[in-house]
N, C-alpha and C positions, 0 to 999 in steps of 0.2 A: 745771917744772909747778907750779900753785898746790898750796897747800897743800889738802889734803882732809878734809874735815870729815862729822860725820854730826851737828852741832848741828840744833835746831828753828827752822823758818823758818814755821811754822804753830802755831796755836793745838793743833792737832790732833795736831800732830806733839810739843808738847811734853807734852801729859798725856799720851801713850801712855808717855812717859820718864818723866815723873815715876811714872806706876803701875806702872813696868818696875823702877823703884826703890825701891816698896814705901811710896809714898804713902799716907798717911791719907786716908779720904773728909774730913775736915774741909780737910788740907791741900790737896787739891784744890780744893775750893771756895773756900780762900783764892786762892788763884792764878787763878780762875776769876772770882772778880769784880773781881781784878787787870784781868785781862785784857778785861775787860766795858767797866770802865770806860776803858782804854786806847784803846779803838774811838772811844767818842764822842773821847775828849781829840784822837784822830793821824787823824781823819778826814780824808782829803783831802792830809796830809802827807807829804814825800817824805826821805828823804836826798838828798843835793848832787850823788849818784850817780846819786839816780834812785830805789832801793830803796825803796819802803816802809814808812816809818819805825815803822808797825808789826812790820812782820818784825824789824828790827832789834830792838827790846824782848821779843820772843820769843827772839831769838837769844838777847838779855842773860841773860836769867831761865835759859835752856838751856845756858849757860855757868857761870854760877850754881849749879844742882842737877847736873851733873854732878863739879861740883867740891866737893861735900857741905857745898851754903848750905843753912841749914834754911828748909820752905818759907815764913814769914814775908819772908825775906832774898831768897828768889825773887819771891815777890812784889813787893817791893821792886824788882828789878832789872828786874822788868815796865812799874814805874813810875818809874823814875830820872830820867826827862827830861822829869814831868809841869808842875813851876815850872820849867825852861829855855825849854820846847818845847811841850809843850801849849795846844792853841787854848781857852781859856776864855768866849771872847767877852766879856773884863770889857776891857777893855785894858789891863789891868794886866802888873806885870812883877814876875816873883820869888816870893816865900812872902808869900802874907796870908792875913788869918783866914779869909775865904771859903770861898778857894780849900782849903784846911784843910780846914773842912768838909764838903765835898765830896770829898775825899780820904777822910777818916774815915768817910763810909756806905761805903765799898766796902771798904777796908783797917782794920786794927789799927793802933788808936794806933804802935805801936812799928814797923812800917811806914812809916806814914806820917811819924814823925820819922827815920827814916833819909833817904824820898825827901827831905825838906825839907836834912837836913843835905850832901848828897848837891850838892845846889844851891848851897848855901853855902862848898864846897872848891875853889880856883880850881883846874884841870887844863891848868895850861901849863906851858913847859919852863922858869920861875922854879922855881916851886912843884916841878915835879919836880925839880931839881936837890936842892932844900932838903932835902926826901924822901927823893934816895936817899945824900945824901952823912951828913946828919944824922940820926942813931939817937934824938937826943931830941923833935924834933919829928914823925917816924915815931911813938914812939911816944903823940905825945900827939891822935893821929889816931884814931878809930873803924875798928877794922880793917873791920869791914862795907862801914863806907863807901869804903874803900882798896880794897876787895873788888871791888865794883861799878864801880869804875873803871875795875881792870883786866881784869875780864871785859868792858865796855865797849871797850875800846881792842883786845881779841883780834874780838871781833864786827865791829866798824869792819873788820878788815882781811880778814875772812870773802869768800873767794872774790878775792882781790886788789880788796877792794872801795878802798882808797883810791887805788888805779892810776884808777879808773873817772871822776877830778872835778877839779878845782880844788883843791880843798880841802887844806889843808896838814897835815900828820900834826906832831904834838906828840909831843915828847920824843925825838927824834934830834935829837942834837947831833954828830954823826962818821958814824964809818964804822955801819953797818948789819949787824947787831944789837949789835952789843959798846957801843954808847952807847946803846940806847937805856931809857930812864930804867924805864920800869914792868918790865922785868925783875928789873933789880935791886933793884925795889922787892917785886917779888912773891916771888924770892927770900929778901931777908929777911923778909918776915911768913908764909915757910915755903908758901908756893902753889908748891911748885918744879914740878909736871907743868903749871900755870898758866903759868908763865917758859918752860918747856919750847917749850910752843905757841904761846907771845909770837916766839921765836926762830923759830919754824915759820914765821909767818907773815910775820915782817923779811925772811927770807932768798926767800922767796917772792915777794915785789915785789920784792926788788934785781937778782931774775933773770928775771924777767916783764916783758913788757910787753902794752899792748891796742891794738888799731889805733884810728887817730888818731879816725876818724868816732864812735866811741864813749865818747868823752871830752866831756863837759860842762864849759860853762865856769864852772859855780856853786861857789863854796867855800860856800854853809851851805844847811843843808834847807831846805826852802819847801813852800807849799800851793798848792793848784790847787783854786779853785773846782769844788766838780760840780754845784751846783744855784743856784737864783735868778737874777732878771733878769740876769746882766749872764753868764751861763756861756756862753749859744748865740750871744752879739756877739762875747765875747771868743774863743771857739773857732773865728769863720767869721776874723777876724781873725787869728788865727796860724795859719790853712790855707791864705789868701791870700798871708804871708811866704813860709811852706812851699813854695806854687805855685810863686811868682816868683823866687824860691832855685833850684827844680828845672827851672824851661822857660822862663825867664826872661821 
């Protein structure tokens, strides 16, 4: 069976936890304009699943405070994928002053240099390997930002969500769980109920599967227009693929 969770897939569903936790009305509204401003950024935006990519940042932040990040750091994990992922309409790519800007009306400076540093740590199975084998370069990491990762990569797999794509899971190197890297990373910066549910969720896909028709074939998130010229042409056009796919 998948692994089962009671994390937040809603805005709604996370401030009821975070005030079930004994949040501040300040901290609240930090996370609240977290999340305000996360709407505009993942407008339109999906995971490679399909999900949400909203939900998915809810989840982050709800993985987060349950694992006693203070709410700055939730905040943060509201916004982790705002210079990855986020639609800015500049075309731009990565961390610039701007974009900065615009981060900082909504978030606390100290916030917003996490999201930025957060950007800047590659999350591949190099990098993890270096991480978990190497105690000096672990520790010359920003645990936060070590933090948000692997609440990240426990989210990712919420609901057997990486059965659901294309998309390739980082940091299994072997067998499933015993290789795979953010355990043992999370282990040693002491998230052990963290690693716990990292292991929850390995073991969970290596014993699951989803029928085929519900598999996409996208490995990275994307957006879907919903508005302007080109939404009602490009939508009669992939109902026509649809048609001719189903009654040929």
């Amino acid at each position: 069976m998948p692994y089962t969770h009671s994390y937040a897939q809603t805005n709604l569903q996370l401030y009821a936890q975070l005030r079930r936790l004994g949040c501040s009305e300040s901290s609240l509204g930090e996370v609240n304009r977290a999340y305000e401003l996360a709407m505009r950024l993942f407008s339109g935006r999906y995971r490679a699943n399909g999900k949400p990519f909203i939900a998915h940042l809810v989840g982050t932040a709800s993985i987060l405070a349950k694992h006693g990040a203070p709410s700055g750091l939730v905040a943060a994990g509201m916004l982790h994928a705002t210079y990855l992922q986020g639609q800015f309409g500049d075309s731009q790519i990565g961390v610039t002053a701007e974009r900065t800007r615009l981060l900082k009306a909504y978030a606390s400076d100290e916030t917003a240099d996490l999201v930025a540093e957060y950007s800047r740590l590659p999350w591949n199975r190099k990098t993890l390997d270096k991480l978990r084998t190497d105690p000096a370069r672990l520790s010359s990491c920003n645990p936060e930002v070590i933090f948000m990762r692997l609440a990240n990569d426990l989210e990712d797999r919420l609901d057997l969500g990486m059965l659901y794509s294309a998309k390739k899971s980082v940091g299994i190197t072997g067998t499933v769980p015993a290789d795979f890297a953010p355990v043992h990373i999370a282990n040693q910066l002491g998230h052990h109920a963290l690693a716990g549910e990292l292991v929850e969720v390995c073991v969970a896909d290596a014993e699951n599967s989803v029928p085929d028709v519900l598999i996409t074939a996208r490995r990275n998130s994307f957006t879907i227009e919903t508005s302007g010229p080109g939404f009602a042409s490009s939508l009669l056009n992939r109902t026509r693929i649809l048609w001719r796919r189903r009654f040929g």
